[in-house]
N, CA, C and O atoms as a printed pandas DataFrame, in Angstrom:
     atom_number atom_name residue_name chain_id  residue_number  x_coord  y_coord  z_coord
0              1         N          UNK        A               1    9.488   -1.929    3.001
1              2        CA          UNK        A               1    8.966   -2.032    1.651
2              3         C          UNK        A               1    8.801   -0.624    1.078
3              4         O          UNK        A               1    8.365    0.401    1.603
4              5         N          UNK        A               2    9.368   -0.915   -0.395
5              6        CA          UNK        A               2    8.878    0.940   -1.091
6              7         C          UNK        A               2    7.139    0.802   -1.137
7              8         O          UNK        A               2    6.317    0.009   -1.596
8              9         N          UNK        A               3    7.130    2.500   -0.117
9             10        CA          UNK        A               3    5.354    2.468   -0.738
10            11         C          UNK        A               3    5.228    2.437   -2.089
11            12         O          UNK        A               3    4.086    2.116   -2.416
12            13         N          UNK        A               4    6.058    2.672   -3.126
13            14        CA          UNK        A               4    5.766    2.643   -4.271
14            15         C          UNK        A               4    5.247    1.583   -4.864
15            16         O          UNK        A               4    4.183    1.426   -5.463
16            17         N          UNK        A               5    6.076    0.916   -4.638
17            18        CA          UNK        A               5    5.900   -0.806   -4.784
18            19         C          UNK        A               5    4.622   -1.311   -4.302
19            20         O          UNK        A               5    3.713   -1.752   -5.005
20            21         N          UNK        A               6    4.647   -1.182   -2.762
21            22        CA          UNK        A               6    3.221   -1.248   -2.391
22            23         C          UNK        A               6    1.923   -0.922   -2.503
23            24         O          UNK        A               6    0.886   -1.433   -2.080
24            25         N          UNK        A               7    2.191    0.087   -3.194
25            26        CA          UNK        A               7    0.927    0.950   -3.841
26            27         C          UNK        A               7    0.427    0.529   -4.772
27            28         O          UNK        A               7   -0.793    0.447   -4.913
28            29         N          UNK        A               8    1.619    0.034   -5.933
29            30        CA          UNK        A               8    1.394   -0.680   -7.068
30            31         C          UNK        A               8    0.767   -2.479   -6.922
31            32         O          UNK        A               8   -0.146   -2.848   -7.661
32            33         N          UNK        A               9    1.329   -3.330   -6.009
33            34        CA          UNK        A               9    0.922   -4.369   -5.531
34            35         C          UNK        A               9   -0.858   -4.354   -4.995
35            36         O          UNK        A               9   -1.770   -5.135   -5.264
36            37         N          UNK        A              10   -0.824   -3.106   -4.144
37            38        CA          UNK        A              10   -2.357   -3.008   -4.162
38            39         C          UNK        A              10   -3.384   -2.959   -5.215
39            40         O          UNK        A              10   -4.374   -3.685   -5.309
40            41         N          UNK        A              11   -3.008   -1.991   -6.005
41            42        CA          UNK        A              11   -4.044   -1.577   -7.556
42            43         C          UNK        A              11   -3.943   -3.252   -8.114
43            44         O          UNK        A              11   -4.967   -3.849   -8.449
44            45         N          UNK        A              12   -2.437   -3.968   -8.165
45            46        CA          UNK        A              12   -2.786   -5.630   -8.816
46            47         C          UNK        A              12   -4.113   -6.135   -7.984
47            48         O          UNK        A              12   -5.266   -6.433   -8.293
48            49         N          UNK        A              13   -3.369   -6.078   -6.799
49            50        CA          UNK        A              13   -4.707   -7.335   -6.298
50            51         C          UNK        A              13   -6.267   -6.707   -6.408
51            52         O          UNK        A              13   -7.225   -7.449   -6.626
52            53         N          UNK        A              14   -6.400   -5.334   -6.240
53            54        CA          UNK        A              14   -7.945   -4.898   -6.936
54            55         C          UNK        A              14   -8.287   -4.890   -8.249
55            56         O          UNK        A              14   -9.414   -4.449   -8.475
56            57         N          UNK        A              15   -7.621   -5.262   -9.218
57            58        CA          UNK        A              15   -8.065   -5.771  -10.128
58            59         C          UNK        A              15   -8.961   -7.382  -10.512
59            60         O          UNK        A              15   -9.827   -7.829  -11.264
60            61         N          UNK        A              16   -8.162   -7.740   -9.553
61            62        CA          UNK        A              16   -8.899   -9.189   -9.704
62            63         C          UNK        A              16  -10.228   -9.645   -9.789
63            64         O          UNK        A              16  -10.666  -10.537  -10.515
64            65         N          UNK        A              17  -10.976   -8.768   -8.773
65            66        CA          UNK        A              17  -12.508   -8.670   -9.103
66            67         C          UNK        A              17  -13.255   -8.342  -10.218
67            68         O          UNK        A              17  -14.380   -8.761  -10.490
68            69         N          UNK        A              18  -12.506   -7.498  -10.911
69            70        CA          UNK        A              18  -12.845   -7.042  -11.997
70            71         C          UNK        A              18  -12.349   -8.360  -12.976
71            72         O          UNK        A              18  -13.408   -8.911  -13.278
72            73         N          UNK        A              19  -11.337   -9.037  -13.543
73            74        CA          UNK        A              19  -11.130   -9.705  -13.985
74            75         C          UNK        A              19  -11.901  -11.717  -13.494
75            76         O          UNK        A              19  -12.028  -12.685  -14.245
76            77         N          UNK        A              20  -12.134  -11.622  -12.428
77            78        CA          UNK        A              20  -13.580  -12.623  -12.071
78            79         C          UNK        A              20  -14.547  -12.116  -12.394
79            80         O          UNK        A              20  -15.167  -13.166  -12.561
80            81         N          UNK        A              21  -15.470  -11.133  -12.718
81            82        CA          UNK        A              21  -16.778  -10.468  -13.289
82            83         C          UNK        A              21  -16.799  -10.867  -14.938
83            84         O          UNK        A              21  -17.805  -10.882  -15.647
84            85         N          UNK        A              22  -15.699  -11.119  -15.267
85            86        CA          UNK        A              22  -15.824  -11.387  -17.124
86            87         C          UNK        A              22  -16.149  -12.792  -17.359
87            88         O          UNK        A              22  -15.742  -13.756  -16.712
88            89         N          UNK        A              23  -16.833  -12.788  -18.238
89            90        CA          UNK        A              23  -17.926  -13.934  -18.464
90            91         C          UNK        A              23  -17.430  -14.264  -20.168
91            92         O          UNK        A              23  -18.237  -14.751  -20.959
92            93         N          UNK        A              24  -16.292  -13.990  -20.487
93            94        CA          UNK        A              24  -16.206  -14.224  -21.453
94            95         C          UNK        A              24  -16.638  -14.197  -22.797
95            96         O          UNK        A              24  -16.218  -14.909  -23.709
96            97         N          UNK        A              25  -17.989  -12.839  -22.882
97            98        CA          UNK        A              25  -18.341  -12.575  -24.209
98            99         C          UNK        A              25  -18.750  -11.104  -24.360
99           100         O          UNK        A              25  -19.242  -10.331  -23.539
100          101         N          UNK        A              26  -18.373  -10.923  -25.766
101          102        CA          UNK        A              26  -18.120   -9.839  -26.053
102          103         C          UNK        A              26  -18.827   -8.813  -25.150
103          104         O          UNK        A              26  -19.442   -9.306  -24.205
104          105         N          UNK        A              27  -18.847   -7.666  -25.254
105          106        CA          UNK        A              27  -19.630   -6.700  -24.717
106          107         C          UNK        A              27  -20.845   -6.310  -25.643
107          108         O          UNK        A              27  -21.197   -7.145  -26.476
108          109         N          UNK        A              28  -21.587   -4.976  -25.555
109          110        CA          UNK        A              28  -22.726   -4.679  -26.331
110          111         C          UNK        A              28  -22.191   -3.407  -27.482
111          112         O          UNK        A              28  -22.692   -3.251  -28.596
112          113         N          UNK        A              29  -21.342   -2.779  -27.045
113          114        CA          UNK        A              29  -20.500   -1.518  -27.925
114          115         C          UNK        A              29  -19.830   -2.038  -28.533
115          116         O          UNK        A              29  -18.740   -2.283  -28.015
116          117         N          UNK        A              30  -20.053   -2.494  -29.907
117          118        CA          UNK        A              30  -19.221   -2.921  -31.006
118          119         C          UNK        A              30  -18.276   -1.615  -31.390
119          120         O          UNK        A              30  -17.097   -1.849  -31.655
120          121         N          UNK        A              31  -18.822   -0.041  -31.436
121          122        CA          UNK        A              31  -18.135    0.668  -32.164
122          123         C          UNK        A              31  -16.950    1.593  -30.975
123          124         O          UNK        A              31  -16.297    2.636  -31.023
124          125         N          UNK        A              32  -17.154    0.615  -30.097
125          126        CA          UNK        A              32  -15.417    1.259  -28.793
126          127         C          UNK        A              32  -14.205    1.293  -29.790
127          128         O          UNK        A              32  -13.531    2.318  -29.898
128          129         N          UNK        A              33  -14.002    0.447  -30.333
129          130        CA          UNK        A              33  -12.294    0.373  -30.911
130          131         C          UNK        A              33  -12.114    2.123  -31.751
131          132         O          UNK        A              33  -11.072    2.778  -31.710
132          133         N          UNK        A              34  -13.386    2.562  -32.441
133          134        CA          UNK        A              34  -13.491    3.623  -32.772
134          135         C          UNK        A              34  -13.145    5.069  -31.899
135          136         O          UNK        A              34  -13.085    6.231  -32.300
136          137         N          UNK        A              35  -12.985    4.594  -30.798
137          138        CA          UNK        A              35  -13.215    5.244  -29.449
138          139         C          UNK        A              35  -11.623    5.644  -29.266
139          140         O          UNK        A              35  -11.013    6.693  -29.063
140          141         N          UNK        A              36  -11.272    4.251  -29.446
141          142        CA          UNK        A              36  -10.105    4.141  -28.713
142          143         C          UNK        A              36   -8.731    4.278  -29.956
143          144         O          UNK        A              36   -7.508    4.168  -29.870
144          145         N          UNK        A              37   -9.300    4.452  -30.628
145          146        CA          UNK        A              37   -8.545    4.645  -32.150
146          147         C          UNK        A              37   -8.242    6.606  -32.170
147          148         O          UNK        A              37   -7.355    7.088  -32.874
148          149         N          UNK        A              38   -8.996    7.318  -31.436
149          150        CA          UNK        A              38   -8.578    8.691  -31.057
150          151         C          UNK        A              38   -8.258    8.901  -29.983
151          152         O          UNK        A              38   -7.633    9.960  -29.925
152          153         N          UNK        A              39   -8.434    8.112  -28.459
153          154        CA          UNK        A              39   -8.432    8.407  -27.303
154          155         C          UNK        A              39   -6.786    8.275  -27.438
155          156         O          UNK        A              39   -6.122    9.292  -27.240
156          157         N          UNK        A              40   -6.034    6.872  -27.814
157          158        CA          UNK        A              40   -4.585    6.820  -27.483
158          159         C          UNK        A              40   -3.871    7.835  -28.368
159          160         O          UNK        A              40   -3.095    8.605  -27.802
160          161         N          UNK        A              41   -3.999    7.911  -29.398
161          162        CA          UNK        A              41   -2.991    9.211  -30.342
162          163         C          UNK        A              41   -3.301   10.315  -29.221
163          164         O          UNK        A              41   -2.374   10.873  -28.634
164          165         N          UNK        A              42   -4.736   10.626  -28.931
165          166        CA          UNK        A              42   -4.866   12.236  -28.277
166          167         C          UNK        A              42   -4.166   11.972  -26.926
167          168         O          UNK        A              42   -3.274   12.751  -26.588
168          169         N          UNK        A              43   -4.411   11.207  -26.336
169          170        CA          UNK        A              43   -3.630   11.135  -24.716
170          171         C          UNK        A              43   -2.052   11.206  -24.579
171          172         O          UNK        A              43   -1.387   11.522  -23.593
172          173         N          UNK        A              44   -1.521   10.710  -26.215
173          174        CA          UNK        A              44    0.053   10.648  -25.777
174          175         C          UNK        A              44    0.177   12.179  -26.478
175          176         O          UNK        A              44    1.088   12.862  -26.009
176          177         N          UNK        A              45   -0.707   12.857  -27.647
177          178        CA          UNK        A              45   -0.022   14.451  -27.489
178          179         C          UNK        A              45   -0.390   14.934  -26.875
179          180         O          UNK        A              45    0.220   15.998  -26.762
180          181         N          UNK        A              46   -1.754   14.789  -25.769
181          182        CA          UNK        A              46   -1.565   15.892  -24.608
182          183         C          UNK        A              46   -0.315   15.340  -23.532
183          184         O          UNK        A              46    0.102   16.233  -22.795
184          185         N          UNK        A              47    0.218   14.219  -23.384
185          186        CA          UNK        A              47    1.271   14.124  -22.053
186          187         C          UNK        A              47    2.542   14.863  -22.745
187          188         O          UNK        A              47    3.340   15.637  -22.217
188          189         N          UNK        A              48    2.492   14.401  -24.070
189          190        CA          UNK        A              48    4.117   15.752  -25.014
190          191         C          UNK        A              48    3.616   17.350  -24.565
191          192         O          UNK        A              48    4.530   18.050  -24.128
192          193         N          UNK        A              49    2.453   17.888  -24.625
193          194        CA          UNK        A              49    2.326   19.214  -23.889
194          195         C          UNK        A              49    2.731   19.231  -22.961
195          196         O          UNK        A              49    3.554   20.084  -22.628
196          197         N          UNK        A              50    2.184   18.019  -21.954
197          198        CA          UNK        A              50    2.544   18.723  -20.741
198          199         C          UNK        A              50    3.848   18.603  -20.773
199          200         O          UNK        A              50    4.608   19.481  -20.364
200          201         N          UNK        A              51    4.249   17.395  -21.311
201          202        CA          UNK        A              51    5.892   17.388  -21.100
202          203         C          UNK        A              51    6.452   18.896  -20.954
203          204         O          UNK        A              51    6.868   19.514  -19.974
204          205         N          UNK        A              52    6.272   19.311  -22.575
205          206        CA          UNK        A              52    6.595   20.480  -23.009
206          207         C          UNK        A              52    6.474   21.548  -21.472
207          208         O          UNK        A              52    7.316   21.795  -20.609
208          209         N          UNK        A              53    5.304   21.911  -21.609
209          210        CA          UNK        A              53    4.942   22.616  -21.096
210          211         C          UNK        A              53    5.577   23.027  -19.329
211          212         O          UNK        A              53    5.863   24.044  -18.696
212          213         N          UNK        A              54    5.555   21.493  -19.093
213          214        CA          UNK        A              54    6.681   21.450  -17.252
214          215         C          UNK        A              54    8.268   21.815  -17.535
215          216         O          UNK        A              54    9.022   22.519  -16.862
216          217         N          UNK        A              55    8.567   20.947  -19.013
217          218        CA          UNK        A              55   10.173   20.582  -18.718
218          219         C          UNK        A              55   11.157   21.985  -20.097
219          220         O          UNK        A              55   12.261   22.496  -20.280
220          221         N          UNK        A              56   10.218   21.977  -20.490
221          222        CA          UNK        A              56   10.877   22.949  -21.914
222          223         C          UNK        A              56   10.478   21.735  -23.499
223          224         O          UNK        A              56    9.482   21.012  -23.519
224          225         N          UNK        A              57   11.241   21.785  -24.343
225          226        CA          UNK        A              57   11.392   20.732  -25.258
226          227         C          UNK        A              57   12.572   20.350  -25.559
227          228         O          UNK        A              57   13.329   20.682  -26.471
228          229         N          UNK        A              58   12.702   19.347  -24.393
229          230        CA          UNK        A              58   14.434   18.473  -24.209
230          231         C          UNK        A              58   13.829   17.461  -25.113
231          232         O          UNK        A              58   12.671   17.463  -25.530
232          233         N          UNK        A              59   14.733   16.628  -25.352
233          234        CA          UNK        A              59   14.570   15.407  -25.661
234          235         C          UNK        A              59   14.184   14.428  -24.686
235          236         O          UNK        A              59   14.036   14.427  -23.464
236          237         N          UNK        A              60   14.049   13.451  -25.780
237          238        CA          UNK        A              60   13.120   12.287  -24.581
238          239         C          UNK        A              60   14.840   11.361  -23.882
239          240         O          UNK        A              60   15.018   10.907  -22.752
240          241         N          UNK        A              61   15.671   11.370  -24.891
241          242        CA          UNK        A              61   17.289   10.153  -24.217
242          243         C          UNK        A              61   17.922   11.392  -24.181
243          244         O          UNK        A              61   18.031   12.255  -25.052
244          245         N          UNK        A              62   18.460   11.324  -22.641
245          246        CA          UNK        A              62   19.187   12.715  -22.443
246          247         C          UNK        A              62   20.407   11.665  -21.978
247          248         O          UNK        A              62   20.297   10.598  -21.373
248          249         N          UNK        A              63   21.849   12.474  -22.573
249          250        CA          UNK        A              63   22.811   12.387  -22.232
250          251         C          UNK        A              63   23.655   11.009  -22.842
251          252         O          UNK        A              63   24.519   10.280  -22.354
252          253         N          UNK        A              64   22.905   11.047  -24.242
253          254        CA          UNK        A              64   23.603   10.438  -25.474
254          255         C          UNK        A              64   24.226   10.715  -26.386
255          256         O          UNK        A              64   24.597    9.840  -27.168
């Protein structure tokens, strides 16, 4: 088996506990989406730095 694979198969099945703990109603932080409305834009331009920063500034489809 790829450990890769296997590695990934593990993190599934530890999720499950977490997904039996939900009780089906909302949480108490109404204002998260606010949260998360800067967290995803900022997380994908810091991974384009690093991109940048490891690989040069290639493109993302190489060899089209």
């Amino acid at each position: 088996m790829n450990p890769v694979y296997g590695t990934l198969q593990l993190f599934v099945c530890l999720t499950n506990p977490l997904l039996k703990a939900y009780n089906g109603q909302r949480g108490n932080m109404r204002n998260m989406k606010y949260l998360f409305y800067i967290y995803y834009p900022a997380h994908l331009i810091l991974c384009g730095i690093i991109r940048i920063l490891l690989h040069g500034n290639v493109g993302v489809i190489i060899g089209g």
